[in-house]
N, C-alpha and C positions, 0 to 999 in steps of 0.2 A: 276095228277098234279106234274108231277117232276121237275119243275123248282122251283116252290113253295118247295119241298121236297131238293133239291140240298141248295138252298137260307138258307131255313131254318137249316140244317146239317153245312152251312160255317159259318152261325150264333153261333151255340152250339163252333166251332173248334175256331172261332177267337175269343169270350168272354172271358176276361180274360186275353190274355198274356199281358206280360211284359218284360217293356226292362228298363235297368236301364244305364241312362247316365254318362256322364265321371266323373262327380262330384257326383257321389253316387244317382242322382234322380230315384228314380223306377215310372216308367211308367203304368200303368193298362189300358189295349183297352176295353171298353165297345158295344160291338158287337150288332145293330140295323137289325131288320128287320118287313116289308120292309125300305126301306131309309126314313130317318126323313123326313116331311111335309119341314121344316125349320130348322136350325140351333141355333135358337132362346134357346130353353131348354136341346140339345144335350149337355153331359159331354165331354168333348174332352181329352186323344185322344178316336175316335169314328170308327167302322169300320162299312161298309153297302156294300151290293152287288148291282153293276147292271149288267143285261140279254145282252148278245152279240149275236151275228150271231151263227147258227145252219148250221151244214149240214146235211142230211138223207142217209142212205145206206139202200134201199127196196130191194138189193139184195144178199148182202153176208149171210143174219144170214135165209134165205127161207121166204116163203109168211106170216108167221106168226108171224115175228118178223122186228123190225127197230131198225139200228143202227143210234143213235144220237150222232152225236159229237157239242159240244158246248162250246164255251165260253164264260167266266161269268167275271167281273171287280171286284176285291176286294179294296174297295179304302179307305184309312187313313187319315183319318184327325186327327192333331195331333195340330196346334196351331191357333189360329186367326192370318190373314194376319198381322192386325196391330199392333200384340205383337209378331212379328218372325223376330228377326235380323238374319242375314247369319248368324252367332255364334250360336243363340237358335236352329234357324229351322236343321243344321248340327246337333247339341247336342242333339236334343231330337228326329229327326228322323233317323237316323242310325241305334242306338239300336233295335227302334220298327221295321224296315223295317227287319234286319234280322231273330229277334227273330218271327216276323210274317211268313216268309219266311221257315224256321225253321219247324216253327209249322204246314202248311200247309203241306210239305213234310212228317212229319210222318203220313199223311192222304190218303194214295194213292185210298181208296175205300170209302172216303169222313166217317168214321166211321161207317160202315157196313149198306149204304143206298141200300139197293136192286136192285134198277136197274142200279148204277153205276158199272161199271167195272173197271175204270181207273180215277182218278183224278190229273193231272198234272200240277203244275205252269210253266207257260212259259217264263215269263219276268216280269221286274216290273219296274216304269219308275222314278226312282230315286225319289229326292226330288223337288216339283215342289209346284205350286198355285195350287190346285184341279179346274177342271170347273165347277163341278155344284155349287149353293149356291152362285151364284155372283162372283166364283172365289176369297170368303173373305178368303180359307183356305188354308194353308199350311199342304202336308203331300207327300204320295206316292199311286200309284196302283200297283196292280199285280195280271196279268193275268194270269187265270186260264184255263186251257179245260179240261172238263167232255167227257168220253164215257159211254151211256148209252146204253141198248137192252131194249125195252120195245114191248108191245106186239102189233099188227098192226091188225086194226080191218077194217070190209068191208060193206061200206053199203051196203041194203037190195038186191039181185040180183048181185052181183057183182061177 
């Protein structure tokens, strides 16, 4: 189960940080997985993964092995819509976007998950309304891709 294993790893890395805004507020990300049911009892800011597109390589690594490239949405919520003025949602997501940003980067091998080989942030999409959860939230995503090798197995006769 290495999406389960990746999911859970981004969970351990993003637990915890913080960003502290221009008038001295420190921030603490409370890191979920899997993603909350609802947003009903979520602490915000809240961080939660979700599963992107996969591609397979069955043939650089030989018959015994598959390379997985994948990528995963790491996504912030950091205020409720309806308590986020352009001033707040600026002031209190910057800080988190970098420092998350940051923090993801000294991860290149997702903290030594075995079948990762490479863990790369690729983008991240500024400060926006999040989609899921009704679109009640303001924060950030940023994308991640995983290369994994995991082992390639053959049904019976094959």
């Amino acid at each position: 189960m290495t999406i389960a294993t990746v999911c859970a790893a981004l969970k351990t890395i993003c637990n915890g940080v913080t960003g502290v805004t221009s008038d001295s507020v420190t921030l603490t990300i409370k890191a979920y997985d899997p993603p909350p049911a609802s947003m009903d009892s979520v602490r915000l800011p809240a961080v939660y993964v979700f599963t992107g597109s996969a591609e397979f390589d069955t043939q650089s690594y030989g018959p015994e092995e598959v390379a997985i490239t994948r990528e995963y949405e790491v996504h912030c919520a950091v205020l409720a819509e309806n308590a986020a003025t352009p001033e707040l949602r600026e002031k209190h997501c910057r800080p988190l976007l970098e420092s998350l940003r940051t923090k993801l980067l000294q991860y290149p091998n997702l903290g030594g998950v075995v079948t990762v080989q490479n863990m790369t942030p690729l983008s991240d999409s500024g400060v926006i309304a999040l989609p899921e959860y009704g679109g009640n939230h303001i924060g950030f995503i940023i994308t991640i891709n995983t290369l994994e090798i995991v082992a390639r197995t053959y049904a019976s006769g094959e």
